[in-house]
C-alpha positions as CSV (number, residue, x, y, z in Angstrom):
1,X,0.0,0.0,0.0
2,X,1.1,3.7,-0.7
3,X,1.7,5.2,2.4
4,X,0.3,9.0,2.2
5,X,3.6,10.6,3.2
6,X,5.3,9.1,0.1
7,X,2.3,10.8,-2.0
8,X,2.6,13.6,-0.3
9,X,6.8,13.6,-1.0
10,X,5.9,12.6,-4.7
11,X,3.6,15.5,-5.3
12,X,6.0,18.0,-3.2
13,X,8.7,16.8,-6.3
14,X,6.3,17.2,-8.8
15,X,5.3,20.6,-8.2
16,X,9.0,21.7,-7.7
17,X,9.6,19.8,-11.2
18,X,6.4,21.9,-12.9
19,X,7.1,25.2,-11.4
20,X,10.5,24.8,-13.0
21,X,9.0,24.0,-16.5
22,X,6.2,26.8,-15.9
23,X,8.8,29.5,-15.4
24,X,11.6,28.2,-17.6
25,X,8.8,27.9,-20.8
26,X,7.8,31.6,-19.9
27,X,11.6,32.5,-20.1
28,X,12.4,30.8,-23.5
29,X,8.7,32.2,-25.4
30,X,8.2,35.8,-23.6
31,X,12.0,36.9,-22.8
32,X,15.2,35.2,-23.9
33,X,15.5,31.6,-25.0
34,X,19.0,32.3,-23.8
35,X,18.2,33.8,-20.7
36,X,15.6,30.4,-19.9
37,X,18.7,28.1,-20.7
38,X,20.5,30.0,-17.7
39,X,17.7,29.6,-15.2
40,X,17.0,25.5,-16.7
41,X,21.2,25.3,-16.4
42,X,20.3,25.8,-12.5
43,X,20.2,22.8,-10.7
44,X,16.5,23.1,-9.7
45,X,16.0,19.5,-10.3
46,X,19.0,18.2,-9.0
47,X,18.9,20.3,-5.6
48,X,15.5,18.8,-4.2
49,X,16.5,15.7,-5.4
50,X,19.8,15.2,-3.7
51,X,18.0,17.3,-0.6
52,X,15.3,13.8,-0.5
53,X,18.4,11.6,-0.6
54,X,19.6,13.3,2.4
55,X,16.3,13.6,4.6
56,X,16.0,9.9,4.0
57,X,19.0,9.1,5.4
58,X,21.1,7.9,2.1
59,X,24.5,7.2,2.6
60,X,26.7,9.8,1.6
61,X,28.5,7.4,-1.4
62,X,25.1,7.1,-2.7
63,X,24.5,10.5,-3.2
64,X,27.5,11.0,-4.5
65,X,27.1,8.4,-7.2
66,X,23.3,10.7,-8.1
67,X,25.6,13.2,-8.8
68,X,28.4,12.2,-10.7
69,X,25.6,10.0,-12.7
70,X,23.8,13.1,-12.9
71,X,27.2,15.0,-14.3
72,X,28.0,12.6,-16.8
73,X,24.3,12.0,-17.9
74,X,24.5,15.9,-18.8
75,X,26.8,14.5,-21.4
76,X,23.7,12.8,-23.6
77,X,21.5,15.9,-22.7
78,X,24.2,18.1,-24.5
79,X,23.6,15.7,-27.5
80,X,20.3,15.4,-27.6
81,X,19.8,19.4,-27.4
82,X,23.3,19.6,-30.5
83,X,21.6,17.2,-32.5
84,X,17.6,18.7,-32.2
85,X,19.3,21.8,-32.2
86,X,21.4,21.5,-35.4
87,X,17.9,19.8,-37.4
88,X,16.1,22.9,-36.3
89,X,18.6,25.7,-37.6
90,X,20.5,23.9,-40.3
91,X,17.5,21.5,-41.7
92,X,14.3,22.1,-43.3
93,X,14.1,18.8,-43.8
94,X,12.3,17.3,-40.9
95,X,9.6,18.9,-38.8
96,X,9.6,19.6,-34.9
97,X,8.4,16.9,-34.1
98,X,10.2,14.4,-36.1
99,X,13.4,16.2,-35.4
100,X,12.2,15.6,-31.6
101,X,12.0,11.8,-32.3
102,X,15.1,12.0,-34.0
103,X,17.0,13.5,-30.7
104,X,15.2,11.3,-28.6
105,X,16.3,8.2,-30.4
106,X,19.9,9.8,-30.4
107,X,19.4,10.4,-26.6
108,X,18.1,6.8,-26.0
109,X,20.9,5.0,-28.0
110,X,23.1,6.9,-25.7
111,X,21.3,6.3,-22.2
112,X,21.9,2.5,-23.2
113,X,25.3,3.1,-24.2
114,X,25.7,5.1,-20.8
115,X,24.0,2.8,-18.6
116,X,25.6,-0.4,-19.8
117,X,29.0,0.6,-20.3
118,X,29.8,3.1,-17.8
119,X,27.4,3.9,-14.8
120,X,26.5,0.2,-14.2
């Protein structure tokens, strides 16, 4: 059974993770897609996450391991936004959201390739 203090964590998380979405989208459309990539570059996400780790009395190895999983996940982010990135200024070729699929299937051959060969 789900105990109501995890659903009550869960939806803490979740409205941390929207709020960041929320402000970052109104950044990138209203103000400066540059100036919304600073404020996502935070570590928003990564803060409360680490923060949970802690209050739950993680060991300190295992948070450390989030992290530098974390760090060199960032690695396949950067290529999934250089890749979508590229199809969007340099192609006319593919659409949003095929050159969204396209990314993605970059960033999923990459997760596996990360996970596999290196984090486990």
């Amino acid at each position: 059974m789900i105990s109501e203090k995890l659903v009550k964590e869960t939806l803490q998380n979740f409205i941390i993770g929207g709020t960041v979405i929320a402000i970052t989208s109104y950044l990138a459309v209203y103000l400066s897609p540059t100036l919304a990539a600073i404020f996502w570059s935070f570590p928003l996400s990564l803060l409360p996450v680490i923060i949970y780790m802690w209050i739950k009395d993680q060991p300190r190895k295992k948070i450390g391991d989030y992290a530098i999983s974390t760090a060199i996940s960032l690695v396949n982010l950067g290529l999934f936004v250089l890749v979508f990135g590229y199809l969007m200024k340099h192609t006319t070729d593919y659409s949003v959201p095929m050159s969204l699929l396209i990314a993605t299937g970059v960033w999923l051959v990459g997760s596996l390739l990360l996970y596999f060969l290196y984090l486990e």
